[in-house]
C-alpha positions in Angstrom: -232.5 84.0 7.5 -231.2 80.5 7.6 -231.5 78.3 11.0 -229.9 74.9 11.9 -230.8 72.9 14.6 -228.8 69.8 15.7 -229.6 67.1 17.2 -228.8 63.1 18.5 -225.5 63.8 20.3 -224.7 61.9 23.7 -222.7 59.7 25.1 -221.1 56.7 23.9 -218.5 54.1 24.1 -215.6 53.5 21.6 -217.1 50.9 18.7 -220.5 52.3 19.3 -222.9 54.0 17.1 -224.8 57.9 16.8 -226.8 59.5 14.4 -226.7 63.6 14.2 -229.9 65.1 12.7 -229.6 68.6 11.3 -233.1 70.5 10.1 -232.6 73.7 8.4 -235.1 76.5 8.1 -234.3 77.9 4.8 -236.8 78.8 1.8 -234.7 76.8 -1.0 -233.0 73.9 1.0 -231.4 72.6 -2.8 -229.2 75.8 -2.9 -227.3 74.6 -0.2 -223.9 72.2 -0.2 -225.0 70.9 3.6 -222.1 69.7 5.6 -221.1 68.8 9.1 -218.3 70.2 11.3 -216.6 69.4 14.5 -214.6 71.1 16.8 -212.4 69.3 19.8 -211.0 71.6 22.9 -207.9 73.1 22.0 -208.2 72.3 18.0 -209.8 74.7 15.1 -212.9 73.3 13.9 -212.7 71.2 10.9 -215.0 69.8 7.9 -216.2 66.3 8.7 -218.4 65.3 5.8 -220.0 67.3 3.2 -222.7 66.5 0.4 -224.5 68.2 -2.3 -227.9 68.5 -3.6 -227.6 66.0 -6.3 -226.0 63.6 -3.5 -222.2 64.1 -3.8 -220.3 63.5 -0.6 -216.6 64.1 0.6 -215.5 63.3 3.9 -212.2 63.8 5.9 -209.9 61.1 5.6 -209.9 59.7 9.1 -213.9 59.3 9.0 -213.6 57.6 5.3 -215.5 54.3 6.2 -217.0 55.0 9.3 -218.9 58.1 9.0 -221.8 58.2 6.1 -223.5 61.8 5.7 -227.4 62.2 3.8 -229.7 64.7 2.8 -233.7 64.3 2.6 -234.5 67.6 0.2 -237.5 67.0 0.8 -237.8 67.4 4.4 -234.5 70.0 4.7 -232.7 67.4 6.9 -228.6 66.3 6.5 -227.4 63.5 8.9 -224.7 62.2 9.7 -224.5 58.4 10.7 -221.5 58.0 12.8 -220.2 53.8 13.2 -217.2 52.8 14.9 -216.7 55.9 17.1 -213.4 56.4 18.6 -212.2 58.4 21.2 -210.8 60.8 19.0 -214.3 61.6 17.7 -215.1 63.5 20.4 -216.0 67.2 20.0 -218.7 69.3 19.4 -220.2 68.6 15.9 -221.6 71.6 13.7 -224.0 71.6 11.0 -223.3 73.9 8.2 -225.2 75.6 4.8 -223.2 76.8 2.4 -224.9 78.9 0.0 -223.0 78.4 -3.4 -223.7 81.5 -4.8 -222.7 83.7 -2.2 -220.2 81.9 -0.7 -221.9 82.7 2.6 -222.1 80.0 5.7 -224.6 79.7 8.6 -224.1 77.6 11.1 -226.0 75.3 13.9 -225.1 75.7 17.6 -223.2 72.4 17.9 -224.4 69.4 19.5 -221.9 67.5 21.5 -220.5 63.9 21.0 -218.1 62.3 23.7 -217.2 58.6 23.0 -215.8 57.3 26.2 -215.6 54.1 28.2 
């Protein structure tokens, strides 16, 4: 069984910075394209960032420049470096394992990010 647990949401003001911290439980941590979600009240939850084991990365175009997502294999960790917040950033974030073979998701139980003044 595969566990995520999120962390480093909080509070912050618009131009400020977080850092999300995902550690996964799962036997084979390189089978998994890791990613990170986010869902704001009122909206379906969407993909943020994504990267694979050998390091490739998309992200959704309104993060593009701001947002930087990594993976230590090693230590089963993704993160998710998030510069310039806006107010529009706010939601609940979700880390995510997609197992490639299977097609099957697991999921974190969100950590919240509010960037306010």
């Amino acid at each position: 069984q595969v566990q995520l647990v999120e962390s480093g949401g909080g509070l912050v003001q618009p131009g400020g910075s977080l850092r999300l911290s995902c550690a996964a439980s799962v036997s084979i941590f390189t089978r998994y394209v890791m990613g990170w979600y986010r869902q704001a009240p009122g909206k379906q939850r969407e993909l943020v960032a994504s990267i694979t084991s050998g390091g490739s990365t998309n992200y959704e175009d309104s993060v593009k420049g701001r947002f930087t997502i990594s993976r230590d294999n090693a230590k089963k960790m993704v993160y998710l470096q998030m510069n310039s917040l806006k107010p529009e950033d706010t939601a609940v974030y979700y880390c995510n394992a997609l197992r490639q073979l299977t097609g099957v998701n697991y999921w974190g139980q969100g950590t919240q990010v509010t960037v306010s003044s």
